[in-house]
KOLLOMI-319618 format. One line per 3 residues: their letters; for each residue x, y, z of N, C-alpha, C. Coordinates in nm, 4 decimals, padded with zeros to 6 digits. Each point is the difference from the previous one (the first is absolute). Last residue first. Layout:
BEGIN
a = X,Y,Z,X,Y,Z,X,Y,Z  ...;
# end
This chain:
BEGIN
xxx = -01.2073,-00.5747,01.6667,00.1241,00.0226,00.0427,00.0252,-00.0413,00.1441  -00.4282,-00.0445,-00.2509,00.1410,-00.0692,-00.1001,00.1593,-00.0047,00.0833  -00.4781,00.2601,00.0988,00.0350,-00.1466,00.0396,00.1189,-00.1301,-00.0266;
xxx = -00.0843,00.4712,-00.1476,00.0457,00.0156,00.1553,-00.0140,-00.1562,00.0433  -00.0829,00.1384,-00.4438,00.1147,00.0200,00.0394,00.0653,-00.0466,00.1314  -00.4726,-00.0430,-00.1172,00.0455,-00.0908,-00.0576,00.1702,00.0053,00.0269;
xxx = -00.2449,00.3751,00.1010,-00.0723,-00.0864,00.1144,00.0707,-00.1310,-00.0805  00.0478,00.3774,-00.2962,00.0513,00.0113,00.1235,-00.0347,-00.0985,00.1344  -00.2032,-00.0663,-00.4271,00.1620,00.0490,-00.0307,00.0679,00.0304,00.1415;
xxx = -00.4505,00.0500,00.0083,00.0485,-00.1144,-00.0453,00.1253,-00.0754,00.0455  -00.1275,00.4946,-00.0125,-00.0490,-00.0650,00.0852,00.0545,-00.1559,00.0389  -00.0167,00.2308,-00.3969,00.1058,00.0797,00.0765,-00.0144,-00.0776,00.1454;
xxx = -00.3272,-00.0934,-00.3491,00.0811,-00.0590,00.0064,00.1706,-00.0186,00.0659  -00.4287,00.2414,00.0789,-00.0162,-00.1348,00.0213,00.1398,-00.0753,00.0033  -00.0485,00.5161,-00.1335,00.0380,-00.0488,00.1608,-00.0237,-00.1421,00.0513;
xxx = 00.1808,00.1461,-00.4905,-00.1410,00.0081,00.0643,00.0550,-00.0192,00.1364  00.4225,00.1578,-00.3732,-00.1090,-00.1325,00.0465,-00.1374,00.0790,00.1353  00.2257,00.2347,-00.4491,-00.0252,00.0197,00.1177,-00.0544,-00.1462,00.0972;
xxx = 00.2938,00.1626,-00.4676,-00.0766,-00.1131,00.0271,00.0273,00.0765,00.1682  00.0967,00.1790,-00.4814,-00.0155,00.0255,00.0930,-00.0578,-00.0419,00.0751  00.3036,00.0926,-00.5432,-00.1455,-00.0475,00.0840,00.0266,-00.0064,00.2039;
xxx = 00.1767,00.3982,-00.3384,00.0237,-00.1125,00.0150,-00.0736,-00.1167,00.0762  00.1139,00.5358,-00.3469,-00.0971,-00.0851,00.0950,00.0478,-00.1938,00.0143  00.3089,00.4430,-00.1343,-00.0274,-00.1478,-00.0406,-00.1607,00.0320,00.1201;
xxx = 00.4490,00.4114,-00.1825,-00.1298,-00.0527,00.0887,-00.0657,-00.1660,-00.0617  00.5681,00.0979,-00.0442,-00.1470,00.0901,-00.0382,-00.1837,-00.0962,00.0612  00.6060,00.1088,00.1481,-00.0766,-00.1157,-00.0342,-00.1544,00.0636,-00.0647;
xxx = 00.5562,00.1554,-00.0031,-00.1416,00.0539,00.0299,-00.1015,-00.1503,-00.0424  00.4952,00.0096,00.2451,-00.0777,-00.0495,-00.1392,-00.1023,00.0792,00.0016  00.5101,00.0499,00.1485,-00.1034,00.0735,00.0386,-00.0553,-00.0748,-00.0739;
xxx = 00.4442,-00.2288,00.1993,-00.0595,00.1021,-00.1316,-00.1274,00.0280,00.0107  00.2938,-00.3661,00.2283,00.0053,00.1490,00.1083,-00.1260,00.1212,-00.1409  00.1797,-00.4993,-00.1342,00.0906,00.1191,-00.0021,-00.0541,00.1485,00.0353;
xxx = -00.2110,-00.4788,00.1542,00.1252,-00.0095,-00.0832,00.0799,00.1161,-00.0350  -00.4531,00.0607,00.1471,00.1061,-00.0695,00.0870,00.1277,-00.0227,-00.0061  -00.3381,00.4182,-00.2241,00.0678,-00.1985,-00.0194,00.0398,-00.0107,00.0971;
xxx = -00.3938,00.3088,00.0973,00.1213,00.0316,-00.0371,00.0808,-00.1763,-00.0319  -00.4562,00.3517,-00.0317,00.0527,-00.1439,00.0831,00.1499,00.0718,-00.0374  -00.4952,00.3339,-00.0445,00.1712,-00.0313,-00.0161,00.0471,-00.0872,00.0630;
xxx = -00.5165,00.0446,-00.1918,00.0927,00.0345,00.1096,00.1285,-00.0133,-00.0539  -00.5533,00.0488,-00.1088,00.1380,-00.0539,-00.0285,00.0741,00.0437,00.1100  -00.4615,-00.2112,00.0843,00.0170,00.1407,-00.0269,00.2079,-00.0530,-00.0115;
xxx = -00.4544,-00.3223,00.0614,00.1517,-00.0150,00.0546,00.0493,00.1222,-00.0946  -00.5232,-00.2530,00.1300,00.0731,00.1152,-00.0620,00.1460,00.0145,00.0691  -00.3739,-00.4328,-00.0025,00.0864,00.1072,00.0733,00.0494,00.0943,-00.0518;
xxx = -00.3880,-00.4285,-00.0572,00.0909,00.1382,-00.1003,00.0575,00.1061,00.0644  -00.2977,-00.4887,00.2199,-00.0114,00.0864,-00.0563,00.1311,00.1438,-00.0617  -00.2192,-00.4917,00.3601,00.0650,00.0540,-00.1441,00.0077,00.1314,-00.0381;
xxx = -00.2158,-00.3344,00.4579,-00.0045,00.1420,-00.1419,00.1244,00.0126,-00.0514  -00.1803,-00.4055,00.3498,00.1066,00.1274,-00.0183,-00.0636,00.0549,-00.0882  -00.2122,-00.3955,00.2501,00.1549,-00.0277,-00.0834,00.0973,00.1048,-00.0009;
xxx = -00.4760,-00.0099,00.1742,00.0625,-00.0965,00.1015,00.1430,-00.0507,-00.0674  -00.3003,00.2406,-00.3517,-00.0154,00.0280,00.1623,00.0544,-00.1608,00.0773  00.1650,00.2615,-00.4748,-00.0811,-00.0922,00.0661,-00.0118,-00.0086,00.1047;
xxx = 00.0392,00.3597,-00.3932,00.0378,-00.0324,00.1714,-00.0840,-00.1259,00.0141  00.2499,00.3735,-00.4031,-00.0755,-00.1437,00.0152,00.0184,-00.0185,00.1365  00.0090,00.4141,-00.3567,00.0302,-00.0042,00.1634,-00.0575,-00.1101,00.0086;
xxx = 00.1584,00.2877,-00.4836,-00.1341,-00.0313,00.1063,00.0638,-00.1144,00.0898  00.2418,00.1970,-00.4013,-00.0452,00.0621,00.0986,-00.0695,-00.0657,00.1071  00.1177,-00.1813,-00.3933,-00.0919,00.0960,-00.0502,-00.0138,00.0882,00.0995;
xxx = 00.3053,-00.3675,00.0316,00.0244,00.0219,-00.1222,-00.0937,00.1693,00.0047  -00.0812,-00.3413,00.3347,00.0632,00.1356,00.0495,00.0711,00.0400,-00.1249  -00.3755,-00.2661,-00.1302,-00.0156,00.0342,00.0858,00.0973,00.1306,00.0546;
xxx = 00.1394,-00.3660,-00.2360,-00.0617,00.0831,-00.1338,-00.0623,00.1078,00.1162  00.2088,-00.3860,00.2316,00.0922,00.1234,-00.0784,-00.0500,00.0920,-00.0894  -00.2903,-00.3054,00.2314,00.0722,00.0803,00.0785,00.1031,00.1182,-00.0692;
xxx = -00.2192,-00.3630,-00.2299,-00.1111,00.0851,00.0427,00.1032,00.1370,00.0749  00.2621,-00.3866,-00.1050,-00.0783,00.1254,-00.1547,-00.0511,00.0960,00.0740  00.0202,-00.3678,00.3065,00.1471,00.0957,-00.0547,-00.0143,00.1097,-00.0677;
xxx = -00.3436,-00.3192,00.0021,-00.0025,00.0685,00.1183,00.1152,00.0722,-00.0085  -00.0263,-00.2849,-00.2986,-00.0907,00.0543,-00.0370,-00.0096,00.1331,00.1283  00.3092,-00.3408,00.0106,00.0442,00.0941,-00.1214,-00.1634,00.0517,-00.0030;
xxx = -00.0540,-00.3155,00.2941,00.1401,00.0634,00.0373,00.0301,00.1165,-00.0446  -00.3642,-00.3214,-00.1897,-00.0450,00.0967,00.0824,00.0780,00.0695,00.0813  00.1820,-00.2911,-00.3200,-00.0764,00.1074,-00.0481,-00.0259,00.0993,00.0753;
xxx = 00.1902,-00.3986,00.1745,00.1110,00.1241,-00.0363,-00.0988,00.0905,-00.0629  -00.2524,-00.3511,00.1440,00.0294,00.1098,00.1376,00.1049,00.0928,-00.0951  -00.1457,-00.2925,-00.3051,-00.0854,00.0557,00.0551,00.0185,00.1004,00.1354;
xxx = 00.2971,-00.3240,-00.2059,-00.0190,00.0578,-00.0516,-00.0808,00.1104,00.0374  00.0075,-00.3596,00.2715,00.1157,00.0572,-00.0128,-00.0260,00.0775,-00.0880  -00.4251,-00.1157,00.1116,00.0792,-00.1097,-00.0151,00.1382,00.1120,00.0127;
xxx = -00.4419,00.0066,00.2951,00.0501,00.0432,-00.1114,00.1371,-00.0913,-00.0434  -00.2814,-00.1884,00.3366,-00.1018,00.0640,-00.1570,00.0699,00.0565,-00.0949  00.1615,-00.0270,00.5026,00.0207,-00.1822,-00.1198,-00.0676,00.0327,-00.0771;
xxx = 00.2134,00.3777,00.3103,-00.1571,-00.0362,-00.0924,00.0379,-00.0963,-00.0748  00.4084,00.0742,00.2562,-00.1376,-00.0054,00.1268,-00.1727,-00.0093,-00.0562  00.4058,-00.0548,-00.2398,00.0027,-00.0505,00.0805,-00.0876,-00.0193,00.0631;
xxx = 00.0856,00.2968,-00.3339,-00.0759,-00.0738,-00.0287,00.0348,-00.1326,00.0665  00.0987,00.4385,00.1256,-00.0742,-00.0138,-00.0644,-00.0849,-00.1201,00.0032  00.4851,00.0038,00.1248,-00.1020,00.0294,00.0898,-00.1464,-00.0086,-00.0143;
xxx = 00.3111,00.0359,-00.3441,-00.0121,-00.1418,00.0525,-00.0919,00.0087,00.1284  00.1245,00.4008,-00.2267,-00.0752,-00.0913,-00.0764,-00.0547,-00.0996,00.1031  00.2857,00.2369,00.1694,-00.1269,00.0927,00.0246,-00.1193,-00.1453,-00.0890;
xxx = 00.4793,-00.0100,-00.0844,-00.0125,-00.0770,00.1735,-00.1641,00.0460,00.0257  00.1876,00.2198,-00.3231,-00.0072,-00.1712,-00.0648,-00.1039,-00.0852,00.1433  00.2036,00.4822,00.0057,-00.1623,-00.0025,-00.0847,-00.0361,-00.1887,-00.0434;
xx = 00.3559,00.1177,00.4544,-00.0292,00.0219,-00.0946,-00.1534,00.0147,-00.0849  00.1863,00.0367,00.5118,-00.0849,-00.0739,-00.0907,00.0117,00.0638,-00.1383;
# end
């Protein structure tokens, strides 16, 4: 699912809001999130997952292409834990599929 596909969904299922209006509240919720693990701090929705800022310490890779040493340098990177609802889910929906 795309952020478009999210829209439409939106404002599919609430006939009140109009198209415009769900992308706001799309991009508004987005924001929220990225300004959020932007500052550090730990988003959990219950029955969805948590979010939250991994620490990734430097290291030595190496190219693929020509075998050569890279030093890579430390990054924090984002970090999606799914919930046991939706782990759950996800898995009981799988099993019926196949």
């Amino acid at each position: 699912m795309t952020r478009s596909d999210l829209v439409e969904e939106l404002a599919a299922r609430f006939g009140q809001l109009t198209h415009k209006d769900a992308e706001s509240a799309v991009k508004a919720l987005v924001d929220a999130m990225s300004n959020a693990l932007v500052r550090g701090h730990r988003i959990e929705i219950r029955g969805f997952g948590s979010f939250s800022v991994s620490y990734r310490a430097p290291r030595i890779g190496r190219n693929p292409r020509s075998g050569e040493s890279v030093a890579i340098p430390e990054k924090r990177v984002p970090h999606f834990k799914t919930g046991k609802a939706l782990r759950e889910a996800v898995d009981v929906q799988t099993k019926k599929s196949l």
